[in-house]
PyMOL Python script that loads the backbone (N, CA, C, O; Angstrom):
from pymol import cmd

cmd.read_pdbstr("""\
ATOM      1  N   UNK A   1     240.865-191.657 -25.968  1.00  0.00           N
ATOM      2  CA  UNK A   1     239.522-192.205 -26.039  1.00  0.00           C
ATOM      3  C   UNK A   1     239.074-192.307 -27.494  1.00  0.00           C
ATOM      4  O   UNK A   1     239.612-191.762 -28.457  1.00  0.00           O
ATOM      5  N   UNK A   2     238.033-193.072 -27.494  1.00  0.00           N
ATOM      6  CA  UNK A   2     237.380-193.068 -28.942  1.00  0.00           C
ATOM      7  C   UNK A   2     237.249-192.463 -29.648  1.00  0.00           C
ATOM      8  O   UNK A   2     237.457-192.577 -30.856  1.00  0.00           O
ATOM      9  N   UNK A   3     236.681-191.280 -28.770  1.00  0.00           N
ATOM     10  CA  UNK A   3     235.915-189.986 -29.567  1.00  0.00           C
ATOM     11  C   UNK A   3     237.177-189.059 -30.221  1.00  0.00           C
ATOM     12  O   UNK A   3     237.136-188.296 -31.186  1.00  0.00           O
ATOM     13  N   UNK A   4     238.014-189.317 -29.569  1.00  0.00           N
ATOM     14  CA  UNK A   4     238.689-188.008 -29.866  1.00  0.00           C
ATOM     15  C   UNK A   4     239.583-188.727 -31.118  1.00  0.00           C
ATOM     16  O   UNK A   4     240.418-188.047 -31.714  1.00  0.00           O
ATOM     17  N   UNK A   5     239.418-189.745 -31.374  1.00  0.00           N
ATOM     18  CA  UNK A   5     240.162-190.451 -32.749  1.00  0.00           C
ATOM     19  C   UNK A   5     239.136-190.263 -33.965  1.00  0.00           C
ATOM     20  O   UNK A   5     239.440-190.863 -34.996  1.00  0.00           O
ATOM     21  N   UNK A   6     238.193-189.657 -33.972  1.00  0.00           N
ATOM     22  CA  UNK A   6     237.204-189.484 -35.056  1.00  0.00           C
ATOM     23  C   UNK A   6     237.346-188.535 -35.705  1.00  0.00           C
ATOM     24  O   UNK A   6     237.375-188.484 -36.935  1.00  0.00           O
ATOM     25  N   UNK A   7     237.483-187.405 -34.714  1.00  0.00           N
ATOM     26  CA  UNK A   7     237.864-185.794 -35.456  1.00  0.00           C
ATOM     27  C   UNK A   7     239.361-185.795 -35.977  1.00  0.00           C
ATOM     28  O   UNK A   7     239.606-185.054 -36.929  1.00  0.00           O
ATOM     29  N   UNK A   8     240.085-186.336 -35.597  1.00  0.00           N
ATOM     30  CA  UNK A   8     241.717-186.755 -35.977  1.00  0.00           C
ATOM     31  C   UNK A   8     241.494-187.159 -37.128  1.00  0.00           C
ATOM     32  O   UNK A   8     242.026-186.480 -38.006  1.00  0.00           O
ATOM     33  N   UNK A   9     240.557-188.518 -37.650  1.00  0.00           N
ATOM     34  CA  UNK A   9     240.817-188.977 -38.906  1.00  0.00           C
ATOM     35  C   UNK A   9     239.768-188.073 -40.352  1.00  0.00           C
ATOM     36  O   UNK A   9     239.896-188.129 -41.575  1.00  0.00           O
ATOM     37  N   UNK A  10     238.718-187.260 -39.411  1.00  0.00           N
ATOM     38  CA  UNK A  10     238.389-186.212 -40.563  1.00  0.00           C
ATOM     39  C   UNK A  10     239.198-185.335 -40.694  1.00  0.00           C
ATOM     40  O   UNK A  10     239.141-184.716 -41.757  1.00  0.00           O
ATOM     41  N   UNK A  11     240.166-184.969 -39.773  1.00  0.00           N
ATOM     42  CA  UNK A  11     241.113-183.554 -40.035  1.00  0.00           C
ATOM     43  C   UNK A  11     242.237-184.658 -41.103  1.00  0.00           C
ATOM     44  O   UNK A  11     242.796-184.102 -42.048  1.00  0.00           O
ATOM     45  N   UNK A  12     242.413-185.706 -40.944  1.00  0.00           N
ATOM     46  CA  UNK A  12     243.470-186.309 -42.101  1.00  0.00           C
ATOM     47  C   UNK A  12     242.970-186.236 -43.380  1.00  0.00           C
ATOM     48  O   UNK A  12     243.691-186.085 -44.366  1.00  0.00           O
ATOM     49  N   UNK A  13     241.241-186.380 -43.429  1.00  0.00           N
ATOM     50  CA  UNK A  13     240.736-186.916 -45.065  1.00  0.00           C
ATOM     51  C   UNK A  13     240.497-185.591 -45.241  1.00  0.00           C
ATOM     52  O   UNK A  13     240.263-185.338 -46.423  1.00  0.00           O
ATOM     53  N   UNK A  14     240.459-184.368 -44.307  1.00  0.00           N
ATOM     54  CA  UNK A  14     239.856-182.789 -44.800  1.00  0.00           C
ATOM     55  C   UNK A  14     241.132-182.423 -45.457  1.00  0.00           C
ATOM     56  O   UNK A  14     241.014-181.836 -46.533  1.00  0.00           O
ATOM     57  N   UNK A  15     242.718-182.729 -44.881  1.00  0.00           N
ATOM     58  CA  UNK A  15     243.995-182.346 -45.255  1.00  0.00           C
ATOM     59  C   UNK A  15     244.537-182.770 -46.703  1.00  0.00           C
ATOM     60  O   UNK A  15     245.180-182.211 -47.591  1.00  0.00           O
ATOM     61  N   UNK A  16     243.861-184.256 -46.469  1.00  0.00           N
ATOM     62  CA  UNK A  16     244.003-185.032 -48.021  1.00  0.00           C
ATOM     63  C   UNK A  16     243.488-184.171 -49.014  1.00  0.00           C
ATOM     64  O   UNK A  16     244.163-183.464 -49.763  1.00  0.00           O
ATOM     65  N   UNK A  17     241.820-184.297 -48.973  1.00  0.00           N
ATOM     66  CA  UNK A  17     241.175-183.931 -49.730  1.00  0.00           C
ATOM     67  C   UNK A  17     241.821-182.397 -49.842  1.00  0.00           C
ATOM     68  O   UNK A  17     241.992-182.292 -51.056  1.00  0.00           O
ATOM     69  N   UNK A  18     242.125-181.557 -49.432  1.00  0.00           N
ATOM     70  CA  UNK A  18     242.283-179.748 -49.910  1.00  0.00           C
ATOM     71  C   UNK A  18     243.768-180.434 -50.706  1.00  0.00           C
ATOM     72  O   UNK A  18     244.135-179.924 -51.765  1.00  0.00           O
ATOM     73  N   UNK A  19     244.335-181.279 -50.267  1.00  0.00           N
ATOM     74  CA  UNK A  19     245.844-181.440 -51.429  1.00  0.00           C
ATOM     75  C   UNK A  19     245.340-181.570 -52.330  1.00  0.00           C
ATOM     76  O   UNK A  19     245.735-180.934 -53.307  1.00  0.00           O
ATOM     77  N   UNK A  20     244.163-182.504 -52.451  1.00  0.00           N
ATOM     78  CA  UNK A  20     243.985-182.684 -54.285  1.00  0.00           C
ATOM     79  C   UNK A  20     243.387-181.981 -54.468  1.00  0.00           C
ATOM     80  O   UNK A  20     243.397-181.993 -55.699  1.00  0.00           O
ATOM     81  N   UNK A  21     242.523-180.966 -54.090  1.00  0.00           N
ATOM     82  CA  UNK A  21     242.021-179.845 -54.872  1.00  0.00           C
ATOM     83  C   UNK A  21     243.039-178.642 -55.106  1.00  0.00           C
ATOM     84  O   UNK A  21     242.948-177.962 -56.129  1.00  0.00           O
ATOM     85  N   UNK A  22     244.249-178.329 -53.905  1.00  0.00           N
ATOM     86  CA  UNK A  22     244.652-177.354 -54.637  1.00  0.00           C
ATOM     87  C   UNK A  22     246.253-177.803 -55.455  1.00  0.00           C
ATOM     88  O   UNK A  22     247.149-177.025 -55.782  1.00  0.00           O
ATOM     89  N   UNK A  23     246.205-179.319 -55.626  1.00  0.00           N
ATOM     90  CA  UNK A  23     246.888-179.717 -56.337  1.00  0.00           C
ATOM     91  C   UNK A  23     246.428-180.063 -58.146  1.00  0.00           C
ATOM     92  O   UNK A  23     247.110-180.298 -59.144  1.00  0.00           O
ATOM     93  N   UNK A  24     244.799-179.929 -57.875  1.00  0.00           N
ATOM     94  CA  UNK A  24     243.933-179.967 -59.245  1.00  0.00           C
ATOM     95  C   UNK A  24     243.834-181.523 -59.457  1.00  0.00           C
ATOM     96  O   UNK A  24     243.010-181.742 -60.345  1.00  0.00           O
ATOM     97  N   UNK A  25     244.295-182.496 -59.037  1.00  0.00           N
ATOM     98  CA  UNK A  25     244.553-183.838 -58.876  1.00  0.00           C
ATOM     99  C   UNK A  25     243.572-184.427 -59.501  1.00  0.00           C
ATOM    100  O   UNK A  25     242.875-185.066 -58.712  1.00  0.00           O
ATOM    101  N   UNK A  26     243.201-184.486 -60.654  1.00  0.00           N
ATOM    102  CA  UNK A  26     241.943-184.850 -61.234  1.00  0.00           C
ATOM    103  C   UNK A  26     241.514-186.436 -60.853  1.00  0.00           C
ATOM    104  O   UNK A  26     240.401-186.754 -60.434  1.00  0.00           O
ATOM    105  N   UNK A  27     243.081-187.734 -61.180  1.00  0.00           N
ATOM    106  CA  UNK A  27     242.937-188.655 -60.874  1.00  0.00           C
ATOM    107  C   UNK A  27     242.612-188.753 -59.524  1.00  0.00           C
ATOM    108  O   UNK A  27     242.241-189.913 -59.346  1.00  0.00           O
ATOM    109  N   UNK A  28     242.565-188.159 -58.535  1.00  0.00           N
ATOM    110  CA  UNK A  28     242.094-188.500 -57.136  1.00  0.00           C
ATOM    111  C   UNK A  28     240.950-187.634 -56.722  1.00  0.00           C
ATOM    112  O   UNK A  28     240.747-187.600 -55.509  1.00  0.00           O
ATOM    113  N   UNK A  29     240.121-186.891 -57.524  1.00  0.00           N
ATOM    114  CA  UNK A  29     238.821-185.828 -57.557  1.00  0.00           C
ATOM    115  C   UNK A  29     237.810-186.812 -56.895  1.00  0.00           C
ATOM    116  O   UNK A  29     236.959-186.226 -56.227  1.00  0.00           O
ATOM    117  N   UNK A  30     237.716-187.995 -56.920  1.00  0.00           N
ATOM    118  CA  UNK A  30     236.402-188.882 -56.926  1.00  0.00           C
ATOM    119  C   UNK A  30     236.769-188.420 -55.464  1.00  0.00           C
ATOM    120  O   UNK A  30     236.077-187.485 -55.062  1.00  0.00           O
ATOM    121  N   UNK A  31     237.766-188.916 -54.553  1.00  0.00           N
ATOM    122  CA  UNK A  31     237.919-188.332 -53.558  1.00  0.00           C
ATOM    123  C   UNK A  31     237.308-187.274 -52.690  1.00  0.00           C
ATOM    124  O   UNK A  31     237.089-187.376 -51.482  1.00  0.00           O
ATOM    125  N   UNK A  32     237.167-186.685 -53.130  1.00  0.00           N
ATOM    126  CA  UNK A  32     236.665-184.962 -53.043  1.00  0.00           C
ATOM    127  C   UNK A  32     235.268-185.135 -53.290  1.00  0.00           C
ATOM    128  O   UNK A  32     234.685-184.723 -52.287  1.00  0.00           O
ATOM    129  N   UNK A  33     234.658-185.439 -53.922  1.00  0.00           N
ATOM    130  CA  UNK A  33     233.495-185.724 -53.904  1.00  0.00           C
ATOM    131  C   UNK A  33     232.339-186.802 -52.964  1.00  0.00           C
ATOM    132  O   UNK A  33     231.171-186.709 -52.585  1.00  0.00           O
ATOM    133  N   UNK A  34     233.559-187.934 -52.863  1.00  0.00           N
ATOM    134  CA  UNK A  34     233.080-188.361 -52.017  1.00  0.00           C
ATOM    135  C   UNK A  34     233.045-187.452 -50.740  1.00  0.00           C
ATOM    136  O   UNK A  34     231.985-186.942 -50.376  1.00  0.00           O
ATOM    137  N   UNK A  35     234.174-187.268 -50.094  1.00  0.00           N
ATOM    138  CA  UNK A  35     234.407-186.466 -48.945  1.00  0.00           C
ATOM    139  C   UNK A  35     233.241-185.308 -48.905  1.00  0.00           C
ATOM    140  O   UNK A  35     232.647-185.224 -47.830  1.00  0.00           O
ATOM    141  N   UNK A  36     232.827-184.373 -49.989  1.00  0.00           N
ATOM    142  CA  UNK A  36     231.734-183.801 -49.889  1.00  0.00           C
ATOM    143  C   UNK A  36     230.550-184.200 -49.532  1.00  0.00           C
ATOM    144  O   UNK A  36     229.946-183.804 -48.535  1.00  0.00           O
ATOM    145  N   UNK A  37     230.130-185.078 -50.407  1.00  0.00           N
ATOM    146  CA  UNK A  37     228.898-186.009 -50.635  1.00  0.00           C
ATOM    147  C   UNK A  37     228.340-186.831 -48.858  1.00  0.00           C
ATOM    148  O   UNK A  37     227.171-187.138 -48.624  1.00  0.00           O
ATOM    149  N   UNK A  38     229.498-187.024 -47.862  1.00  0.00           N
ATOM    150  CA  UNK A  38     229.502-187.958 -46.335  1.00  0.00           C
ATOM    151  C   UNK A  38     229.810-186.750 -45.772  1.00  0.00           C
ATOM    152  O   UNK A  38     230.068-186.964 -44.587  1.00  0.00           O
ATOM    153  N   UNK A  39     229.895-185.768 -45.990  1.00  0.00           N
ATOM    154  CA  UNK A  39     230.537-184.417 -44.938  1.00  0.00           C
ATOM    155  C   UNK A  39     228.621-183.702 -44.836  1.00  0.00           C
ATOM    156  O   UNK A  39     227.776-183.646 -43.942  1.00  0.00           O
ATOM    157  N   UNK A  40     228.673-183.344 -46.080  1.00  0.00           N
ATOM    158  CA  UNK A  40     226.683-183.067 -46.341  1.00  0.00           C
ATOM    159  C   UNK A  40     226.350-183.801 -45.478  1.00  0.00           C
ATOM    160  O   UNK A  40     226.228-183.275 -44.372  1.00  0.00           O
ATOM    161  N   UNK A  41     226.045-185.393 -45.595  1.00  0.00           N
ATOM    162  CA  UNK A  41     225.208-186.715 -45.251  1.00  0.00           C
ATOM    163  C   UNK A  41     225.287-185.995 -43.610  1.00  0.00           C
ATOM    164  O   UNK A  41     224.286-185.574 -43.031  1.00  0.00           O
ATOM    165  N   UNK A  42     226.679-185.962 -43.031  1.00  0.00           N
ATOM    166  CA  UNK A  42     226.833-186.056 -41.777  1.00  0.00           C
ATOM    167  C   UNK A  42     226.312-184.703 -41.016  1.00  0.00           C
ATOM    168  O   UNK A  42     226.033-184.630 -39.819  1.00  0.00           O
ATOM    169  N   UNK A  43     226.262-183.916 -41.734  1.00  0.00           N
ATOM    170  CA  UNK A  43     226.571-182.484 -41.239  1.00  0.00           C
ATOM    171  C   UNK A  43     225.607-181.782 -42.383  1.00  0.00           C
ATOM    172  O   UNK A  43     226.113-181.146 -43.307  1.00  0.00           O
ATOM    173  N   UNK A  44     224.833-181.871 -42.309  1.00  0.00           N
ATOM    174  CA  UNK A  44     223.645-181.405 -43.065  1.00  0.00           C
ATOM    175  C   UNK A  44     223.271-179.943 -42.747  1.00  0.00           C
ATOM    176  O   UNK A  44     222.627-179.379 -43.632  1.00  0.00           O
ATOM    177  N   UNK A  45     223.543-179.275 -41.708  1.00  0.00           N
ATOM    178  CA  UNK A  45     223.944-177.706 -42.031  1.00  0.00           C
ATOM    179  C   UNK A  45     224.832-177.095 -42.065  1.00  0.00           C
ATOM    180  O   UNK A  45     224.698-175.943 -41.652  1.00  0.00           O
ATOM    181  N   UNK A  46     225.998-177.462 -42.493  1.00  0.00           N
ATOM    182  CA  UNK A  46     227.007-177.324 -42.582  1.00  0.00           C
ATOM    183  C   UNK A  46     227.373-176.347 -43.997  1.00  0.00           C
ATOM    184  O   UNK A  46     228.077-175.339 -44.047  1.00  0.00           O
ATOM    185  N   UNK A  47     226.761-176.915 -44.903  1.00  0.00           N
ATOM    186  CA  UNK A  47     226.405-175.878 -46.183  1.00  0.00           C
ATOM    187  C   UNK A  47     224.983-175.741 -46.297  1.00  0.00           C
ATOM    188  O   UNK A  47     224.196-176.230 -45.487  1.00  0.00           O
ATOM    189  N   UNK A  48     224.634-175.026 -47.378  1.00  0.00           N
ATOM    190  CA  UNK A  48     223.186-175.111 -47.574  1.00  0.00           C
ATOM    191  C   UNK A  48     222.703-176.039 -48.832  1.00  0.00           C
ATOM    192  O   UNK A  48     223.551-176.241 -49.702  1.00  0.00           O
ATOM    193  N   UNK A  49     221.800-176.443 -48.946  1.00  0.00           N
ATOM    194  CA  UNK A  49     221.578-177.505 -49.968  1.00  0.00           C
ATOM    195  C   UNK A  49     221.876-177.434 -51.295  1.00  0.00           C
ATOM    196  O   UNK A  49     222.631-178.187 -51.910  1.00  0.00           O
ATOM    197  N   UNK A  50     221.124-176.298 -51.812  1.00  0.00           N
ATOM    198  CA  UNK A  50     221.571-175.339 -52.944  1.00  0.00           C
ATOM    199  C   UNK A  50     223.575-174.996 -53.227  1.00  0.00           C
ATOM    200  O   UNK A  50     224.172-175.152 -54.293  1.00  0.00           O
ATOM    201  N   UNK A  51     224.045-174.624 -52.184  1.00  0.00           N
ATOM    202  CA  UNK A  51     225.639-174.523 -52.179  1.00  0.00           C
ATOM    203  C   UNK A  51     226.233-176.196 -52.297  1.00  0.00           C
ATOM    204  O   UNK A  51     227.002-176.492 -53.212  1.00  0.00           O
ATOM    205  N   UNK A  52     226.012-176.703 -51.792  1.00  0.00           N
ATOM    206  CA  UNK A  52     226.248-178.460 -51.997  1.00  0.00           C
ATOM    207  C   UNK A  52     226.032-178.708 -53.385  1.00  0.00           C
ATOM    208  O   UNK A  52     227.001-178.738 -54.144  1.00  0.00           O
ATOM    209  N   UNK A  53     224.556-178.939 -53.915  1.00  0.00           N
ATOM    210  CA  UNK A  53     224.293-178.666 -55.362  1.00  0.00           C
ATOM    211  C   UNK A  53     225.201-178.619 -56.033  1.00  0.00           C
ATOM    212  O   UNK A  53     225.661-179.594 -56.627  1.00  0.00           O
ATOM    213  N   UNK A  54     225.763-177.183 -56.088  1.00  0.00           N
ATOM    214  CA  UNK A  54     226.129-176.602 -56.570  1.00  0.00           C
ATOM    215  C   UNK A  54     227.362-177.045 -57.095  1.00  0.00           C
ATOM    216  O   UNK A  54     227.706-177.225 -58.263  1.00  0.00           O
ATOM    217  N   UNK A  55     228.083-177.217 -55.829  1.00  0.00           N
ATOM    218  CA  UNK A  55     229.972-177.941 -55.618  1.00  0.00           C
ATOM    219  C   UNK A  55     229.817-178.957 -56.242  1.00  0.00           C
ATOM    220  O   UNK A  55     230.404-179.017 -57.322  1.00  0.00           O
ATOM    221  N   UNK A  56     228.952-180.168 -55.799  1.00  0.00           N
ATOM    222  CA  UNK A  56     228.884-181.437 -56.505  1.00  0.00           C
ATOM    223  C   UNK A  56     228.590-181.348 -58.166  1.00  0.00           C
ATOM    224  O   UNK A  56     228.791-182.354 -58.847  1.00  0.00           O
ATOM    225  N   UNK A  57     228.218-180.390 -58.643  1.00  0.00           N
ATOM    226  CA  UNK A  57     227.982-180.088 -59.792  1.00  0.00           C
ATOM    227  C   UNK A  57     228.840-179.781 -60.832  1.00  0.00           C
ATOM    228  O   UNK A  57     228.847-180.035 -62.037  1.00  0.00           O
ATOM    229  N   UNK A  58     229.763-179.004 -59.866  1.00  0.00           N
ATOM    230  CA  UNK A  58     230.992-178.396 -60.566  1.00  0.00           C
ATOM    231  C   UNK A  58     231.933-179.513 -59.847  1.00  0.00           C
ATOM    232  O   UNK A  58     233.063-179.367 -60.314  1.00  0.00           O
ATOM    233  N   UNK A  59     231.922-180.156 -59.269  1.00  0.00           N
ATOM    234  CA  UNK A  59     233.466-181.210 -59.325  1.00  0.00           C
ATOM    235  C   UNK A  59     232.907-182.183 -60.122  1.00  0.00           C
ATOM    236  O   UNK A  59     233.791-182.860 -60.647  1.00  0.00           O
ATOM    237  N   UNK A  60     231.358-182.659 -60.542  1.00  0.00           N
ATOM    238  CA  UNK A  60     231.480-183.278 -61.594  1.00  0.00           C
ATOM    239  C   UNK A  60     231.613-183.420 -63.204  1.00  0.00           C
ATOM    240  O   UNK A  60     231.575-184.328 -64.034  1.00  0.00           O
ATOM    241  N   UNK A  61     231.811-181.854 -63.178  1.00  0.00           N
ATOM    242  CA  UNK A  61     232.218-181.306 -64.682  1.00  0.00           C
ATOM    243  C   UNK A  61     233.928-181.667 -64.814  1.00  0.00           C
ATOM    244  O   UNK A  61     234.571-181.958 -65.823  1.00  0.00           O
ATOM    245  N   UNK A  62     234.379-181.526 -63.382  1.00  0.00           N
ATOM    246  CA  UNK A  62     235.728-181.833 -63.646  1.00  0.00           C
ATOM    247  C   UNK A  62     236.241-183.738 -63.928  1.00  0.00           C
ATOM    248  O   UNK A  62     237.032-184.439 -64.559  1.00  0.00           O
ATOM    249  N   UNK A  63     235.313-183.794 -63.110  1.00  0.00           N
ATOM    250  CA  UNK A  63     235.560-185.513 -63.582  1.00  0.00           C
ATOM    251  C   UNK A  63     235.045-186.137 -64.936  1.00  0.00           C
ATOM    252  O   UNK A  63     235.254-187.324 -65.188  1.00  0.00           O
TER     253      UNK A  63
END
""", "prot")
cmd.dss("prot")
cmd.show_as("cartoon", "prot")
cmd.util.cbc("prot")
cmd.orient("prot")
């Protein structure tokens, strides 16, 4: 069914995204940020606003 192809393709971009972070992958970081930035949007308690802040703050020191 539909639904169940949605959580499949966030568990692919959640799998992606942790390679380039614990690969340090700087050229593919925008990545990661995005993925943060639509994970917040979607899921808005998921972290706390302040902890979001925070991450987006520090992956943009790295970029």
């Amino acid at each position: 069914s539909r639904t169940s192809i949605v959580p499949c393709r966030i568990r692919v971009v959640a799998a992606e995204v942790w390679r380039i972070v614990q690969a340090r992958d700087i050229k593919h970081f925008e990545r990661v940020t995005e993925f943060l930035d639509v994970t917040y949007t979607l899921v808005p308690r998921l972290v706390t606003p302040i902890k979001h802040m925070k991450i987006m703050f520090a992956s943009s020191l790295i970029l």
